[in-house]
N, C-alpha and C positions, 0 to 999 in steps of 0.2 A: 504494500500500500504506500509506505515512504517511497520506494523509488518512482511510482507512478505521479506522487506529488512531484517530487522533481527534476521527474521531465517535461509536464505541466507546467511547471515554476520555469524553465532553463526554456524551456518553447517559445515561452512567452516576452521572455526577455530577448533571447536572438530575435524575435519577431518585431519590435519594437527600435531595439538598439544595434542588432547583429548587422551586420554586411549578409549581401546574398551567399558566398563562400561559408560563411561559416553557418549559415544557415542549411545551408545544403549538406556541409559534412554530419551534420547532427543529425536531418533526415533519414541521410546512408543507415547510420544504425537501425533502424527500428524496421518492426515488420507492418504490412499493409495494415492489419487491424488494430494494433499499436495507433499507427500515426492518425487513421482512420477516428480513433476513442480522443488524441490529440488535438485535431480540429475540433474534435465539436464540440470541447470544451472551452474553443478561444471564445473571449466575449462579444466581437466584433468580426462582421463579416467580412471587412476590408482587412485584420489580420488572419481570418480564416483562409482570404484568396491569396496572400501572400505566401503565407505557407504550402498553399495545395502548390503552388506554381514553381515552388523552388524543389519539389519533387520529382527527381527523374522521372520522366515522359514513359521508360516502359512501365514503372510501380503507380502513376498516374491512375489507370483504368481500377486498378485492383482496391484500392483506395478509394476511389466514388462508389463502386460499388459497396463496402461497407460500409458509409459512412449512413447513419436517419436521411429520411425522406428532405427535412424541411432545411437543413444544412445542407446535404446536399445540390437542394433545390437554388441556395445563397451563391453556392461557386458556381453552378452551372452556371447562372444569371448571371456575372461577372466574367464570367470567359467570353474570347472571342473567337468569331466564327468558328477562324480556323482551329485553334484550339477543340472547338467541339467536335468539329468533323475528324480531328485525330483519335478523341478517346472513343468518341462513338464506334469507330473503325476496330478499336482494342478490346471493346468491350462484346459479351456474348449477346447474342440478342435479346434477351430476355432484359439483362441492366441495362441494352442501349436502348429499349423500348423506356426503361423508366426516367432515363435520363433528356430524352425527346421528350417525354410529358411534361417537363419538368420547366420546359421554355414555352414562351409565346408562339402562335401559331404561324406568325410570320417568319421568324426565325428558324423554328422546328421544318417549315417547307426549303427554306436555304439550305440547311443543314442535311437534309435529304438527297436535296437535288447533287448534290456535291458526295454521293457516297453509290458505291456501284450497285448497276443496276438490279440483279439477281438481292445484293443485300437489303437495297430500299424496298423492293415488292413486297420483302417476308416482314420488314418491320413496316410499312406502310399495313399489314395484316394485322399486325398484332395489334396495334395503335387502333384500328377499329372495334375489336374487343372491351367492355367494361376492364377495368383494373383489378376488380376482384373475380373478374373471372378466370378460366384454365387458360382462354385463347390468352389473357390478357397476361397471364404470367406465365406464360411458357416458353423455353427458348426454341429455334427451329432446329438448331443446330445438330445433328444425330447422325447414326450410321442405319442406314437401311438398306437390306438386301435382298435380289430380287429373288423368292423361293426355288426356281430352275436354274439357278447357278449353282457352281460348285465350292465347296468347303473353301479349294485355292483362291475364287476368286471373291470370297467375300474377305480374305484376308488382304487380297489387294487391295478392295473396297475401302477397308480401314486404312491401311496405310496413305492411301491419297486422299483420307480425310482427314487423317489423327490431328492434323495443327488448325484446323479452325474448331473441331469436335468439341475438345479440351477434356473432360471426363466422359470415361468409357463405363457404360453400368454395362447393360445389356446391346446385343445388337437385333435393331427391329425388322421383322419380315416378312416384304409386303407384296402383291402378286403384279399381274400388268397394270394391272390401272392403279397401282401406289395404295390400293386397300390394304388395312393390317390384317397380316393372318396370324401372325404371333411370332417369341424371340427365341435366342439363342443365346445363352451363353460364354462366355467368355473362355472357358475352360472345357466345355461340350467343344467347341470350334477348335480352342490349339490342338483338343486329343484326338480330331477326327481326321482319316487320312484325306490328301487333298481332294481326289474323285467322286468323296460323300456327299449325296445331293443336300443342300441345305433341307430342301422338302422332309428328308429324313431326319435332322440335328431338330427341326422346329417344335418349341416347345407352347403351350398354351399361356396365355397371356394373363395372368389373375386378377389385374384390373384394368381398364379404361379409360377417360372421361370424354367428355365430347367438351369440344370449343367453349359452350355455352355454360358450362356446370360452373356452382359457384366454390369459387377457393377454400370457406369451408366445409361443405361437404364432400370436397377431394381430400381436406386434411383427418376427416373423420374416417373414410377409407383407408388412407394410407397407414392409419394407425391402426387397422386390422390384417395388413400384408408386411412382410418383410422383402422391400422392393427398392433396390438404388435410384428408382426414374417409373413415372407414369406415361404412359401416353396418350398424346391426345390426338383426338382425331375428328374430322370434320363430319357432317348431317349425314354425308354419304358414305362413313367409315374410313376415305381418306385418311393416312397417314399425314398429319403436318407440325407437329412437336411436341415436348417431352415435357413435364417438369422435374427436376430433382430434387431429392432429399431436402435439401438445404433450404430451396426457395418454401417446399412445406415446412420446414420446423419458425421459418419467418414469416408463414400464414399463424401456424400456430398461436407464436406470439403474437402478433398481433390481433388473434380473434380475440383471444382470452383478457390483452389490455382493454380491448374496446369494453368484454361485459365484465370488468370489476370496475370501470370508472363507469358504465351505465347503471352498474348495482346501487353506486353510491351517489346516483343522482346527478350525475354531468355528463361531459362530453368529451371522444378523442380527438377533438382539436383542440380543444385546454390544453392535454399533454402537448401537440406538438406546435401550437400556435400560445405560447406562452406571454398571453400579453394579458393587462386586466380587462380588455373590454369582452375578450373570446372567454374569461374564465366567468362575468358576469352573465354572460349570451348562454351561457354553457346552465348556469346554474339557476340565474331566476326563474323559470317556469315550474321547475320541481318542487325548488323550494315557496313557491308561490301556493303550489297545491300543500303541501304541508303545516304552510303558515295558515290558509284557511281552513282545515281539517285541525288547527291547533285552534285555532277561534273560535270552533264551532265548538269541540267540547269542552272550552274555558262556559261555554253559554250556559251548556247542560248543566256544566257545576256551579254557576251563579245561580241559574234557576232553580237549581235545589238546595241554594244555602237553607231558604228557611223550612225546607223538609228536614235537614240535617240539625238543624238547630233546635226543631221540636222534637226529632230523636233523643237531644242532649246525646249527640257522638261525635263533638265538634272536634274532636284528638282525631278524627278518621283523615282529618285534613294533610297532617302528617305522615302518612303513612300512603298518601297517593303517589308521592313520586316512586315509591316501590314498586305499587299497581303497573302503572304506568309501565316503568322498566322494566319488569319482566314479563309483561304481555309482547312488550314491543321487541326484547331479546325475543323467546320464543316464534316470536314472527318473522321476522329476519332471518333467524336457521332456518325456517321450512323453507323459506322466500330461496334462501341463497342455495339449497340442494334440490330446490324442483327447478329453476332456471342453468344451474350446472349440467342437470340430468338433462334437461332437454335442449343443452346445446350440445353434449357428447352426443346424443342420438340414445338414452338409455329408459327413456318412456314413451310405449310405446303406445297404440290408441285399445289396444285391451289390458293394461297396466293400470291406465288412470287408478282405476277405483283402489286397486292393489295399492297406490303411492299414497293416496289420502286415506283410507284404513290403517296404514302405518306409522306417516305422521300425529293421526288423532289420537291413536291406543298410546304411542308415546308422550302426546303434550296431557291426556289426561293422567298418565302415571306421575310425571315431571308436576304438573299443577296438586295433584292430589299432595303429593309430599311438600311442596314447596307454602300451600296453601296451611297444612296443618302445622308447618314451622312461624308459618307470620300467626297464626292461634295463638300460640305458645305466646311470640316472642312479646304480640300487643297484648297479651292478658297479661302481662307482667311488667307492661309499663305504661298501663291507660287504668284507670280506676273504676271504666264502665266496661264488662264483658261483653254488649253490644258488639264495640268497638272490635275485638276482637274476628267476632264471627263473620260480621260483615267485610270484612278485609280479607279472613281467609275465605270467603266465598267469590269477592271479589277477582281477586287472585287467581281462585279457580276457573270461575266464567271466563276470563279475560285470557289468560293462556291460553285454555281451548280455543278459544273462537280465534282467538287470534294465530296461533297455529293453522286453525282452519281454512281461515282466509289469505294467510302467508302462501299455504301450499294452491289453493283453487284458483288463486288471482293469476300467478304465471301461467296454469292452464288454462285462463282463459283466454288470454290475450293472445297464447300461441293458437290457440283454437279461432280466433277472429283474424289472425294475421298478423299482429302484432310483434314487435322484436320484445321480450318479455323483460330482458335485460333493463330497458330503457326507461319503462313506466311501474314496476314491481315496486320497489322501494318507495316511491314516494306515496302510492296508493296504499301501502300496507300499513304505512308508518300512521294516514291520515283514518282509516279505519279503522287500527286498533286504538286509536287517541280518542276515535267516538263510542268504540266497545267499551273502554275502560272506564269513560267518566260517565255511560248510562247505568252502566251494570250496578257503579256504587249507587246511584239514585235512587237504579230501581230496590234494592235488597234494603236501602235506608227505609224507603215509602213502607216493604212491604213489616218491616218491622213496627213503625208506626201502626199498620193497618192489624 
């Protein structure tokens, strides 16, 4: 951790005060994801471009490619032309597609125009593809062989392609008209003698996706195959490119950031557009719903001050932010493992009932015991035993239901369409704030009655 402080610290200072020589002997040392974690730490994008640009031109490419979206979006913007038309040319298709999005559309057509033709048609593809989808993150780049060749010549194959390929997983195999029939292995292929038809080495292919599929539900596939590369293929089962390992484990994360900042009531452009007005854009609507679902049941408890009052169980006052709290804990866990579940893919549409049976039998055990502990604790510290029982019944109602609503509210929304991520939390939080302050009302009245 100290050395990465400073290099940070010594980056910053060559970047400010160094000469470009010495700025460059410094870069020598480090490796692409190193210097990559380096930039995005600078505070200022004019010493972020300075830095990218004292980076030897071949470690150039390697370095954009790692570095976030919105940094790198900074130096892209600051490069010129020709600069971009060289990394672009360095870069596999797949980062040169993100790096083109990444510019204005006038710019991004120059930048094109200036790069060879076979390479603009497959990235002028990709670019039409949404970003979260397979077409949109996939590179072209592959080894594909035609099934009536021979063993030998799919190894020619590779070889006149190994330098733009770059990683070899599987090699794909596909008939006359470029359709997948399925792959080959790397090691199927060196052990086979040259004369063996491919037709014979081909093995079945375990997954697929088509152009259109969305990035995560490729990532939830690939997390049930053990596969270096997917492929994808176009409406008519065309062969037209791959994703790899790597580009899913950076779906992954990134799905997963999106639904813990949507659990908690925001948005993933707060994370990467860090400014106060994107973090106020991000948060007032939720918290808007929260604040009036807090309004409302401050109502309920003003209007039954004087029912509680002729109770004489004015100590129960006390003991609401308890209520409160662990109806709204208890809500939140159900809330955060049925939206989990159904972003892994692990509830299914004959599960539902099995998932809320589960949850309720658990929040009644959890409230039962937790209900007969606040018994306990307010009969030994309130002078009126009222007090007591209407709190641990409180308690009681309030966990359940609110368990209950925690778990039913993500199924619903997935059920109507809804990202459940996004609206869960702040509906739950505003629900069980109106379960917990009727529930006391109502058990105060019926004590009265």
């Amino acid at each position: 951790m100290a050395s990465d402080h400073d290099a940070q610290s010594a980056l910053e200072r060559l970047v400010r005060e160094g000469s470009d020589t010495d700025l460059r002997r410094f870069l020598l040392i480090l490796q692409p994801p190193e210097l990559a974690d380096l930039l995005e730490a600078l505070k200022s994008s004019e010493d972020r471009t300075r830095a990218f640009r004292a980076i030897l031109e071949p470690n150039r490419a390697d370095v954009l490619r790692d570095m976030e979206d919105q940094e790198r979006a900074e130096v892209v913007e600051s490069l010129t032309e020709q600069e971009t038309v060289a990394l672009v040319r360095e870069l596999q298709s797949d980062d040169a597609a993100d790096v083109l999005q990444d510019m204005p559309e006038e710019k991004q057509e120059r930048v094109l125009e200036q790069i060879e033709p076979e390479d603009r048609a497959e990235l002028r593809e990709i670019l039409t593809y949404p970003e979260d989808s397979a077409g949109g993150i996939m590179q072209t780049e592959l080894v594909a062989v035609r099934e009536d060749v021979t063993a030998r010549q799919a190894v020619e194959e590779i070889r006149r392609t190994r330098d733009e390929v770059g990683e070899l997983h599987e090699i794909f195999v596909v008939d006359a008209e470029e359709r997948l029939t399925g792959w080959i292995t790397e090691r199927a292929l060196i052990l086979a003698d040259d004369e063996t038809p491919i037709r014979g080495l081909t093995g079945r292919v375990p997954i697929q996706v088509t152009v259109h599929q969305d990035q995560e539900e490729i990532a939830s596939l690939v997390q049930d195959y053990d596969v270096g590369s997917v492929p994808v293929v176009d409406d008519t089962g065309r062969l037209v490119g791959r994703i790899l390992v790597d580009d899913i484990v950076d779906v992954l994360v990134e799905e997963a950031t999106e639904d813990i900042l949507r659990q908690g009531g925001t948005d993933p452009e707060e994370l990467y557009e860090a400014t106060v007005l994107s973090a106020i854009r991000a948060r007032a609507p939720w918290l808007l719903i929260t604040f009036i679902g807090g309004i409302a049941a401050a109502q309920i408890i003003m209007a039954g001050d004087g029912v509680i009052q002729r109770a004489n169980v004015a100590a129960l006052f006390a003991f609401i932010p308890v209520i409160m709290g662990m109806g709204g804990g208890s809500s939140t866990q159900a809330a955060t493992v049925t939206v989990r579940s159904l972003a892994l893919g692990r509830i299914g549409t004959g599960e539902v009932w099995g998932v809320v049976r589960k949850e309720f039998i658990s929040a009644f055990i959890l409230s039962a015991f937790f209900g007969l502990v606040l018994l306990v604790v307010s009969g030994l510290t309130s002078s009126s035993s009222d007090v007591g029982l209407i709190c641990a019944t409180a308690l009681f109602g309030t966990m359940c239901l609110g368990t209950l609503f925690g778990v039913i509210t993500p199924l619903i929304l997935d059920k109507l369409g809804a990202d459940p991520a996004v609206a869960t939390s702040p509906f739950v939080t505003t629900i069980n704030d109106l379960i917990g302050s009727s529930i006391i009302i109502f058990f105060t009245w019926v004590l009265i009655l």
